[in-house]
C-alpha positions as CSV (number, residue, x, y, z in Angstrom):
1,X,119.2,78.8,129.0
2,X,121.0,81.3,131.1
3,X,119.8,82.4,134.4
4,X,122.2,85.6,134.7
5,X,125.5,86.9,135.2
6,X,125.5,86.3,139.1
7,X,128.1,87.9,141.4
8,X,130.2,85.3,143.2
9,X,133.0,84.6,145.5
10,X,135.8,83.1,142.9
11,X,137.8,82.1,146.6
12,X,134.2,79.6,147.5
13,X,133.7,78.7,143.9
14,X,137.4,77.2,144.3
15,X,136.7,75.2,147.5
16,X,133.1,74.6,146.8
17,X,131.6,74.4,143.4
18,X,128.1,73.7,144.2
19,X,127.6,76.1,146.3
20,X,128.2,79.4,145.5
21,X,128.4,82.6,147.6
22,X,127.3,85.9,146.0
23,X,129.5,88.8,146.5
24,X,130.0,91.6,143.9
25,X,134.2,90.3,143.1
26,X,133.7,88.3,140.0
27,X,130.9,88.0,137.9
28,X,129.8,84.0,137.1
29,X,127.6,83.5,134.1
30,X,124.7,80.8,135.3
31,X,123.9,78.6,132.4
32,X,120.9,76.1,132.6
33,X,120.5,73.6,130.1
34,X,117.9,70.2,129.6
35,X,119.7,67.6,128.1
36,X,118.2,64.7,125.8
37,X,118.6,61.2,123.9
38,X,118.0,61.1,120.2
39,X,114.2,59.6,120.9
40,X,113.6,62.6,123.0
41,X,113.9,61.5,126.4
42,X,115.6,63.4,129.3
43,X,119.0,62.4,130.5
44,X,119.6,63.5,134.4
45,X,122.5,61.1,135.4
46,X,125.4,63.6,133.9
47,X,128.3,65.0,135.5
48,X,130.4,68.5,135.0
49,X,133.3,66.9,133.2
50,X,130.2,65.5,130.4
51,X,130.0,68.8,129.3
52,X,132.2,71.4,127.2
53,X,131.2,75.2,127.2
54,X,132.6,77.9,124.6
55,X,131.6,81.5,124.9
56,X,132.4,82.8,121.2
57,X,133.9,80.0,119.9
58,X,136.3,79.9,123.3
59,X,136.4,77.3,125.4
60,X,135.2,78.3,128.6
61,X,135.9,76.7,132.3
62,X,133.1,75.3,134.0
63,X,133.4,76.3,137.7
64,X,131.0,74.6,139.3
65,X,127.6,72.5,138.6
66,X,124.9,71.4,139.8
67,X,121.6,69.3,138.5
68,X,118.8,71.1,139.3
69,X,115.5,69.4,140.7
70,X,113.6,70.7,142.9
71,X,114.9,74.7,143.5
72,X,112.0,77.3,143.3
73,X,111.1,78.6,140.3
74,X,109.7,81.6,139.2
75,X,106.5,81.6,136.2
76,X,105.0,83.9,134.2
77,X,101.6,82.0,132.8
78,X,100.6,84.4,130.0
79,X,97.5,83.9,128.2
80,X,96.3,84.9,124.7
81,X,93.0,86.5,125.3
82,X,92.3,87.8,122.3
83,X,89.3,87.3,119.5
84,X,91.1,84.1,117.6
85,X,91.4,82.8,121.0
86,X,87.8,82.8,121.7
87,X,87.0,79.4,121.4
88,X,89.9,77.6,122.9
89,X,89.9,80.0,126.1
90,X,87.7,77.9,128.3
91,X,90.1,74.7,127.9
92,X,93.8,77.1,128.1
93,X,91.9,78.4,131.2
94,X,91.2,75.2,132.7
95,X,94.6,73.1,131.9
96,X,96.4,76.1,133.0
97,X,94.4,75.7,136.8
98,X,95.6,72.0,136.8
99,X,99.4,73.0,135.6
100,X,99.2,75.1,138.6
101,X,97.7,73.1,141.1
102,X,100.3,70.3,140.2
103,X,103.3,72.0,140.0
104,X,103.2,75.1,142.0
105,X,104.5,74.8,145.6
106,X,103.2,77.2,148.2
107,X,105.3,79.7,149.3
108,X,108.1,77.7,147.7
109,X,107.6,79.1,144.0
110,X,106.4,82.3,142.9
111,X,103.9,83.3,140.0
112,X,102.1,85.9,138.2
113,X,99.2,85.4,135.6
114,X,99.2,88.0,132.7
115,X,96.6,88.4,129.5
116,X,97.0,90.2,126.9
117,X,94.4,90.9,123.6
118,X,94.1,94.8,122.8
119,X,96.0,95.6,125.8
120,X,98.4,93.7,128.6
121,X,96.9,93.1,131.9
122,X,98.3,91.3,135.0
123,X,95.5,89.4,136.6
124,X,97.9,88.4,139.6
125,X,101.0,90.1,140.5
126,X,103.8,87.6,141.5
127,X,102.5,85.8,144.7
128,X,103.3,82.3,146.2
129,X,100.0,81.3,147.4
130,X,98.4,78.6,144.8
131,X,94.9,80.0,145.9
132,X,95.8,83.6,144.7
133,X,96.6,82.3,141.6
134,X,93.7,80.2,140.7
135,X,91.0,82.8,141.8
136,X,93.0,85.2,139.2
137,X,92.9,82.7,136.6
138,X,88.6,83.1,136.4
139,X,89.1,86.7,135.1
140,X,91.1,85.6,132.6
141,X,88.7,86.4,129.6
142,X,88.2,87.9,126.5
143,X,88.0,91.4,126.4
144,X,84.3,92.5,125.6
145,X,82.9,94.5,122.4
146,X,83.4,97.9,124.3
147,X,86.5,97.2,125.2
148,X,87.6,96.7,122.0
149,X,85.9,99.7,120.8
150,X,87.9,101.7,123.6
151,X,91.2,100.4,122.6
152,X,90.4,101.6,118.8
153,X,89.9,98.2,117.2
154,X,90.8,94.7,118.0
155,X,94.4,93.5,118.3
156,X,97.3,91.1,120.0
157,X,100.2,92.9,121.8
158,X,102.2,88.8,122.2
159,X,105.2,91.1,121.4
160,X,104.8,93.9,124.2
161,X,103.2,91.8,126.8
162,X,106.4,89.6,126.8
163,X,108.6,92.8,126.8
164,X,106.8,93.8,129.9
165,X,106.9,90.4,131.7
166,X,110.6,90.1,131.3
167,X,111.5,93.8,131.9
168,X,108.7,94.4,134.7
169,X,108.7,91.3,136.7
170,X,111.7,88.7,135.7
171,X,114.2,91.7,135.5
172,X,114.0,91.9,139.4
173,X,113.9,88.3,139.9
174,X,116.4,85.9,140.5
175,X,116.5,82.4,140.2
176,X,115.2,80.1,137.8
177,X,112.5,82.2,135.8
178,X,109.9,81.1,132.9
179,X,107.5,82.3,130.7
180,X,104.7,80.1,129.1
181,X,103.2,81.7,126.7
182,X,99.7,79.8,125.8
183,X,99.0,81.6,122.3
184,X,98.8,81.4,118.2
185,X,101.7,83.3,117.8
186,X,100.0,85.8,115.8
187,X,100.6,89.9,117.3
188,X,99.1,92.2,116.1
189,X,99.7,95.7,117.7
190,X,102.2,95.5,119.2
191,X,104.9,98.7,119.5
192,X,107.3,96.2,120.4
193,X,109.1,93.9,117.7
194,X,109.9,90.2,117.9
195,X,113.6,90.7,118.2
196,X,112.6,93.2,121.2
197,X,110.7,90.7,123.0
198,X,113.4,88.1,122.5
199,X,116.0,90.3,124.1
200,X,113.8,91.8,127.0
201,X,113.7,87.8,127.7
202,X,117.3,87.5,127.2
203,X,118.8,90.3,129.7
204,X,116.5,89.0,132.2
205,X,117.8,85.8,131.9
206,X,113.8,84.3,131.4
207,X,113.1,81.2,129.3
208,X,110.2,81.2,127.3
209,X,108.2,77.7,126.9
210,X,105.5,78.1,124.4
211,X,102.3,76.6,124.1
212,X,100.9,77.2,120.6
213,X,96.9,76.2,121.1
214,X,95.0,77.9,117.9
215,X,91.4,77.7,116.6
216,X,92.1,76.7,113.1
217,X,88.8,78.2,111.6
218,X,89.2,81.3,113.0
219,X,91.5,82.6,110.0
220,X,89.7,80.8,107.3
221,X,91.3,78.3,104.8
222,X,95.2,80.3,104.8
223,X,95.4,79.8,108.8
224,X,97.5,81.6,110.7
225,X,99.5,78.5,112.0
226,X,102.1,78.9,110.1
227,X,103.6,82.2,110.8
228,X,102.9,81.9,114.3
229,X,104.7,78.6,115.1
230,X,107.7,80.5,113.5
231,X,107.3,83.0,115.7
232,X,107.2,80.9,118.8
233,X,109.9,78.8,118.0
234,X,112.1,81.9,117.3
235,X,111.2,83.0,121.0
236,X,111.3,79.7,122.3
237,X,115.2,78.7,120.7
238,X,116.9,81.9,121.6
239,X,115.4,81.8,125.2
240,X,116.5,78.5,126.0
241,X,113.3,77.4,126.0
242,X,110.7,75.1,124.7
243,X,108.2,75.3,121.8
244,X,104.9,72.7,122.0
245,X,101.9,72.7,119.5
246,X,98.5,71.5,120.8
247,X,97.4,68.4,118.5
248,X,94.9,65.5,119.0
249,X,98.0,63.2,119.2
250,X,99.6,66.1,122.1
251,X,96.8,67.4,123.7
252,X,97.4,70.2,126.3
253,X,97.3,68.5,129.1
254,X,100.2,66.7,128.2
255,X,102.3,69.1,127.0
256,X,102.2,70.9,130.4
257,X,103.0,67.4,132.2
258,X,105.9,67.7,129.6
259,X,107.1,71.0,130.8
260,X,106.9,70.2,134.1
261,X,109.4,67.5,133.8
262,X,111.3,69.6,132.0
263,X,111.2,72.2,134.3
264,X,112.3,70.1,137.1
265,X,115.0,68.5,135.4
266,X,117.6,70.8,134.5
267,X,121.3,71.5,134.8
268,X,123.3,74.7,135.9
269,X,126.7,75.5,134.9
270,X,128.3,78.4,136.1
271,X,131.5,80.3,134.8
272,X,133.7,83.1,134.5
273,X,134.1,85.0,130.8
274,X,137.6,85.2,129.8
275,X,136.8,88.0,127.8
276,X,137.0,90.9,130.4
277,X,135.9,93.5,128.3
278,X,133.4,96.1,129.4
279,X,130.8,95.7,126.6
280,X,127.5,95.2,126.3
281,X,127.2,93.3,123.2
282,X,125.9,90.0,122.8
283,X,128.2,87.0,123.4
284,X,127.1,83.6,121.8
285,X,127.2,80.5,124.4
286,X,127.8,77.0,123.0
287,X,127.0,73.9,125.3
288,X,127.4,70.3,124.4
289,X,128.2,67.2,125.9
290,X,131.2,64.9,124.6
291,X,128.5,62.4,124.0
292,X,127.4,62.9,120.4
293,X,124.0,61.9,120.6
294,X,123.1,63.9,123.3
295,X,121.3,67.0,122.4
296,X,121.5,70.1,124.6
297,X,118.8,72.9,125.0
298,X,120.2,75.7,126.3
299,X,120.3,79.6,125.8
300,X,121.6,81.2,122.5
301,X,123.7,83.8,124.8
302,X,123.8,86.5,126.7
303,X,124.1,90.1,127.3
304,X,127.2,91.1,130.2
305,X,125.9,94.4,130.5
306,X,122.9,96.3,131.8
C-alpha cells in the first residue's frame, strides 16, 4: 500500500523520523502496510526495526515510521448500480449510510460517492461534511429503462469508473486515499481494461478495498461470482488493499466494521530508492517483518514517475 513518492527534507528525516517535512530535495517513497497473525488478527504493537523493505530485490533503508491511527483519510464509496445489482441496492445503500455515519469525521476526513451502471456519475464531489454525504447516497439508484435506452443498451463501466476516481479525484489528493468498491466484479463496457484500472489506482497511490455483494440469480445457474471475485481480488492485491465477499456467515455490515479497523490501523514507512534512475517503469516493493508468521498487506509497487 503506498501512499506516494512524497518530497521530503533528507536533513529532518535524519533528526526526526516521524515527522517529516516536505520540500522538493529528495523524493521519499510512503509505504503503508496492515500487518496480521496467522488467525487473521491485526498486530499494532510493531516497531521500524520489525520490518525489512526491498525495492527490486534490494534492500531498502527505512527512514522513518510511524503507526498510523487516527490521520484523515480520504474515500471513494463507489457503488455498482447497474441491472444485476437491482436487488441488493437497497441494503449496499443502507450499510454504506451506517459505514459513513460511523467512521467518517466531519471536516476531519474527506469523501466522494460515485455510481456507475451504463455510465459513471459522481453523486457527491469530495466534501467533509457527513450530511452531504448521506443526502447524496438517496440518489444512488439504478438507472431507469430510458436511460438505458439512451446509453445504447445496458452495461457496467467497474473498469472506467475506477480509472476516473483514481485519475480525477485521488490523483490530486494526498494522504491516506481509498476506494471501496461495493460491486460483482463483473464490467461490461468499459473502454478501460483491468490492468488500466489497476494502474490509474497505483500512480495515485489509492488502495482499493472491495466489497463483492452479488445477487446470485441474476445470471442464472453459471453465476457470475466467479469471474468477478477474480477480478476484485486482482484490484484489491496490487492496490494494497482488501478483498471481502458478502456471505450469510460475513454479512455486510461486518465487513465494513472490518475495514474500518483496518483502515485505522495501519503502518507507514517511508524511504529513499537507491536506484536514482529517471524512469518511469514499475519498481516492485517487498515488505515483511522478521517474524515469520506475520503476514504483511501492502502495495505490489510503484510507479517513480508521472
Amino acid at each position: 500500500m503506498l501512499q506516494g513518492t512524497a518530497a521530503f527534507c533528507a536533513a529532518h528525516l535524519a533528526g526526526a523520523q516521524d515527522q517529516p517535512t516536505f520540500t522538493t530535495e529528495v523524493k521519499v517513497v510512503n509505504v503503508l502496510a496492515t500487518v496480521r497473525n496467522k488467525t487473521g488478527a491485526l498486530i499494532g504493537n510493531l516497531e521500524k526495526d520489525d520490518f525489512a523493505l526491498s525495492e527490486d530485490g534490494r534492500p531498502q533503508a527505512i527512514k522513518y515510521f510511524q503507526h498510523e491511527s487516527n490521520l484523515p483519510l480520504i474515500l471513494g464509496l463507489m457503488v455498482d448500480t447497474s441491472g444485476s445489482q437491482g436487488k441488493v441496492l437497497d441494503q449496499e445503500r443502507a450499510a454504506s449510510l451506517r459505514f459513513l455515519d460511523h467512521v467518517f469525521r466531519d471536516h476531519i476526513d474527506h469523501a466522494f460517492i460515485m455510481q456507475f451502471d451504463t455510465s459513471v456519475q459522481v453523486r457527491q464531489g469530495l466534501t467533509g461534511s457527513i450530511k452531504n454525504l448521506d443526502e447524496a447516497m438517496a440518489f444512488v439508484d439504478s438507472e431507469t429503462r430510458r436511460q438505458i435506452r439512451m446509453q445504447g443498451g445496458a452495461g457496467t463501466l467497474l473498469y472506467d469508473a475506477v480509472v476516473r476516481a483514481a485519475s480525477e479525484i485521488m490523483s490530486k489528493q494526498t494522504g491516506r486515499k481509498a476506494l471501496i468498491v461495493l460491486t460483482d466484479g463483473v464490467d461490461f463496457g468499459s473502454d478501460a481494461s483491468l490492468s488500466d484500472s489497476v494502474e490509474a489506482a497505483q500512480r495515485a497511490d489509492t488502495l482499493i478495498y472491495s466489497i463483492l455483494y452479488s445477487d446470485s440469480a441474476y445470471y442464472g445457474p453459471l453465476g457470475g461470482g466467479r469471474e468477478g471475485r477474480k477480478v476484485l481480488r486482482h484490484m484489491c492485491d496490487d492496490s494494497g488493499g482488501s478483498f471481502y465477499e458478502v456471505s450469510k456467515k460475513q454479512p455486510i455490515d461486518s465487513i465494513f466494521a472490518l475495514l474500518e479497523e483496518e483502515l485505522r490501523n495501519q503502518y507507514s514507512l517511508g524511504y529513499t530508492s537507491d536506484n536514482a534512475e529517471a524512469s518511469t517503469g514499475y519498481r516492485k516493493i517487498k515488505l515483511r517483518t522478521k517474524e515469520k508468521d506475520q503476514i504483511v498487506q501492502t502495495r505490489d509497487g510503484y510507479y517513480p514517475g508521472p
